[in-house]
C-alpha positions as CSV (number, residue, x, y, z in Angstrom):
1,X,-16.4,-28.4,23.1
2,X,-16.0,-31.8,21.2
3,X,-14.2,-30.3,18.1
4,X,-11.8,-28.5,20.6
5,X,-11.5,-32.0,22.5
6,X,-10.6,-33.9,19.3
7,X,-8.5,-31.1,18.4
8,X,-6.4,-31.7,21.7
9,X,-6.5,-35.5,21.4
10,X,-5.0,-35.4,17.4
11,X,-2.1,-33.0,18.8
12,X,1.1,-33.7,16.7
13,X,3.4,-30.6,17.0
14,X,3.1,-28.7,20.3
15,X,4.9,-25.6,21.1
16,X,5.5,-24.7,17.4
17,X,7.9,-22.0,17.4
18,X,9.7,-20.2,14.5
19,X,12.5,-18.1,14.7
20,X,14.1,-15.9,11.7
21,X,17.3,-14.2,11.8
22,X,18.0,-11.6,8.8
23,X,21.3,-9.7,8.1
24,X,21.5,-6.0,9.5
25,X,20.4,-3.2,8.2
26,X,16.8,-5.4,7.2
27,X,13.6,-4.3,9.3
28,X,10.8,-7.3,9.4
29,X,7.1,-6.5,10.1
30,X,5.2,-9.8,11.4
31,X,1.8,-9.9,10.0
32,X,-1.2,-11.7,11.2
33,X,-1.0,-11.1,15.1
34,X,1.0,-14.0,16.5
35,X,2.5,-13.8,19.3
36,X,6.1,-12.6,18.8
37,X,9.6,-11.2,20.6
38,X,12.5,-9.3,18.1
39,X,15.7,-8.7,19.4
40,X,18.0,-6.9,17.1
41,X,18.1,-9.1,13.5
42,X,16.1,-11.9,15.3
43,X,12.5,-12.2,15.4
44,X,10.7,-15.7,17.3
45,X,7.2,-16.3,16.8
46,X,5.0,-18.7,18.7
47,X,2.7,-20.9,16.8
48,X,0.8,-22.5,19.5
49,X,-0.3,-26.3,18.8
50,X,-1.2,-27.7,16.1
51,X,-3.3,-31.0,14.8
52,X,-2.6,-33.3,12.0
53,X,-4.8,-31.9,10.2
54,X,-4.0,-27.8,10.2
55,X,-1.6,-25.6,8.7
56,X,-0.9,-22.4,10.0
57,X,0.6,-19.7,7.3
58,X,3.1,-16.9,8.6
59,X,4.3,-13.8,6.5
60,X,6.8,-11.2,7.1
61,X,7.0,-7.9,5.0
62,X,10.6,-6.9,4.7
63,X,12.3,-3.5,4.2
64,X,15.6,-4.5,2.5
65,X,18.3,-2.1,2.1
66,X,19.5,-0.5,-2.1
67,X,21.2,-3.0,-3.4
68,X,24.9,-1.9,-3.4
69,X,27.9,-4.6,-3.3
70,X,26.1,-7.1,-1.9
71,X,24.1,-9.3,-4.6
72,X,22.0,-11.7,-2.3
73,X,20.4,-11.9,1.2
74,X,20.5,-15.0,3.2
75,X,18.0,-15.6,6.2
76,X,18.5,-18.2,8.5
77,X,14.7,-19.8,9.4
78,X,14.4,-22.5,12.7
79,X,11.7,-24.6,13.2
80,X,11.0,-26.1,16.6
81,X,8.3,-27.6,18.2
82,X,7.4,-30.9,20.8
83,X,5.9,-34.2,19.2
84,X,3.1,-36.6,20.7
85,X,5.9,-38.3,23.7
86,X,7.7,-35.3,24.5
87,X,10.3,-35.2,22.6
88,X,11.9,-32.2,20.9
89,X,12.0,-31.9,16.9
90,X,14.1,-29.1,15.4
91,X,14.4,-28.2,12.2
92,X,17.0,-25.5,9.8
93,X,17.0,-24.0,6.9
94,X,18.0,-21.0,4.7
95,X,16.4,-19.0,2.2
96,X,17.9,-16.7,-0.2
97,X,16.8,-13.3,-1.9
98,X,18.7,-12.4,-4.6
99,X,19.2,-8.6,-6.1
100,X,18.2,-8.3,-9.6
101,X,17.7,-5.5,-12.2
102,X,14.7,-3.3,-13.2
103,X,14.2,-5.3,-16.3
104,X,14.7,-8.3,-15.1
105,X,12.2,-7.3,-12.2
106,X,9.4,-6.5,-14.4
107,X,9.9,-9.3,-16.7
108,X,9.5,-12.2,-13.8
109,X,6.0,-13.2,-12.7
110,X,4.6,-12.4,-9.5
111,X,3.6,-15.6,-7.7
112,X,-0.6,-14.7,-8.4
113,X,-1.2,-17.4,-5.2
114,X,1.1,-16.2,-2.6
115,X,0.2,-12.6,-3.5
116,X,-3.6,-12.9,-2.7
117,X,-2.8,-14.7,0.4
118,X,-0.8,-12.0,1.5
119,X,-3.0,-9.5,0.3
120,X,-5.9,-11.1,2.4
121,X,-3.7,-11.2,5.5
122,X,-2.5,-7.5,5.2
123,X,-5.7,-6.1,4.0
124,X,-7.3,-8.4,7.6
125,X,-4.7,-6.0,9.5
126,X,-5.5,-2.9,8.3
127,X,-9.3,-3.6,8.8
128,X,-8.3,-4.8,12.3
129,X,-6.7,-1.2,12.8
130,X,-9.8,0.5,11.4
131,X,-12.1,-1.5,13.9
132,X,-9.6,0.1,16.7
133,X,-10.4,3.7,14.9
134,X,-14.4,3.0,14.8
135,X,-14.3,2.1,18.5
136,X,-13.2,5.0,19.9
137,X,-15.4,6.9,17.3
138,X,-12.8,8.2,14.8
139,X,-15.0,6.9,12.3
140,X,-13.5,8.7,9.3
141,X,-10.4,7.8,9.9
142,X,-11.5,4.0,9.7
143,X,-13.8,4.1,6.4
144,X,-10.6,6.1,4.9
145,X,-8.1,3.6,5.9
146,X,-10.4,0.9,4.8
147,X,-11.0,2.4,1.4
148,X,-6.8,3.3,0.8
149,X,-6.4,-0.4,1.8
150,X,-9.0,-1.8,-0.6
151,X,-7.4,0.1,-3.7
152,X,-3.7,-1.2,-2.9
153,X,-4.9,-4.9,-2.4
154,X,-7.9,-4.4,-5.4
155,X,-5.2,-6.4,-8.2
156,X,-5.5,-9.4,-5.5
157,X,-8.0,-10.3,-3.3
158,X,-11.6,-11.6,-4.5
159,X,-14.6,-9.3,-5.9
160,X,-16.4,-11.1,-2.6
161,X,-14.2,-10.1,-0.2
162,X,-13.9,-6.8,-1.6
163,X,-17.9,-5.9,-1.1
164,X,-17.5,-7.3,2.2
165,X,-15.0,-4.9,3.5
166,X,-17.0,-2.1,1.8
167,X,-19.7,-2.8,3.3
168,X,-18.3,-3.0,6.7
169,X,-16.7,0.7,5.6
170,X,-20.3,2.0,4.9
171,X,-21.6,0.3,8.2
172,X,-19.0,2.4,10.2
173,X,-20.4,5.4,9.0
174,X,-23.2,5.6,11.7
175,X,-21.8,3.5,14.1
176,X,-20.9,-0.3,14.1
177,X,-23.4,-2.1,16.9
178,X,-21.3,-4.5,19.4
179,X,-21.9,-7.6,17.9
180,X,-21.2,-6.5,14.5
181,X,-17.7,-5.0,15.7
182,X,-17.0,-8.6,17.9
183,X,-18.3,-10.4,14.6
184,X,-15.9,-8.7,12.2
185,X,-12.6,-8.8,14.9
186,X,-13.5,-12.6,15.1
187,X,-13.8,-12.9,10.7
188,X,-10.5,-10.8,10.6
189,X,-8.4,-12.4,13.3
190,X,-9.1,-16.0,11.7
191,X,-8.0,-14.6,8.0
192,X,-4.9,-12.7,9.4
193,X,-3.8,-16.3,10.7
194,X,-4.4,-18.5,8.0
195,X,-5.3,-21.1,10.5
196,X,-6.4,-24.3,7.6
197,X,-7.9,-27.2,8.4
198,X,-8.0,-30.0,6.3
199,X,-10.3,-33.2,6.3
């Protein structure tokens, strides 16, 4: 217990909470299993504590609607959490998606970064959703939704990671043992929550 002790004694954000709130008419998907409430275009997310020396990484997949008069979408993004005596911090911001054309679209770099972070996170969700499928025996059902999730994420995520996930897919075929199942929930849960720490 003496790295969670540390942990608790370094404590410099507590209760970290985020809430989003997008126009209507967009439809969020919280990834990575955080504990969350939505209400209409508002979406809170709990954080939990965290140290001086962690990060914690959230991502939301958004449906947006055909571009039509409108030309931007603005979300309004709160940050809020408790410091080391108490008191409350709160912080505001905005961020801004903007509508562009098809050649525009194709002619702007994707963010190579961002996109296999993400990739990791949604690929740790489906796999967490396949370990669900192998439980109750649908193994099939798990190696296929493993393998369609490995060829969407296959531009992004690492060679590594890739043979790892296959081989889970192939160890599902006769059956994954207890510890093995409670090994790769563990591995998956950690990735799907980006939870850093830093020396």
């Amino acid at each position: 217990f003496e790295k969670e002790f540390i942990e608790l004694s370094t404590i410099t954000a507590a209760n970290v909470q985020v809430e989003i709130n997008s126009p209507s008419g967009i439809s969020t998907q919280l990834l990575g299993g955080w504990r969350s409430e939505q209400h209409k275009s508002l979406i809170k997310i709990w954080l939990g504590d965290i140290s001086h020396n962690q990060t914690r990484q959230v991502y939301v997949k958004l449906i947006t609607p055909p571009a039509q008069k409108k030309k931007q979408i603005l979300f309004n993004i709160k940050v809020s959490f408790l410091g080391e005596n108490g008191e409350e911090y709160i912080t505001e911001n905005k961020t801004e998606l903007l509508y562009v054309g098809e050649d525009e679209l194709n002619h702007t770099p994707q963010s190579l970064p961002l996109m296999q972070r993400f990739s990791e996170v949604e690929m740790s969700e489906k796999v967490t959703e396949a370990l669900k499928l192998e439980r109750v025996g649908q193994r099939e059902k798990a190696q296929s939704l493993i393998s369609m999730s490995l060829m969407e994420a296959a531009p992004y995520i690492s060679p590594k990671l890739a043979d790892e996930y296959t081989a889970l897919s192939e160890r599902m075929q006769h059956g994954l043992q207890e510890t093995d199942r409670k090994t790769a929930h563990q591995t998956n849960y950690n990735r799907k929550q980006r939870r850093d720490t830093h020396s």
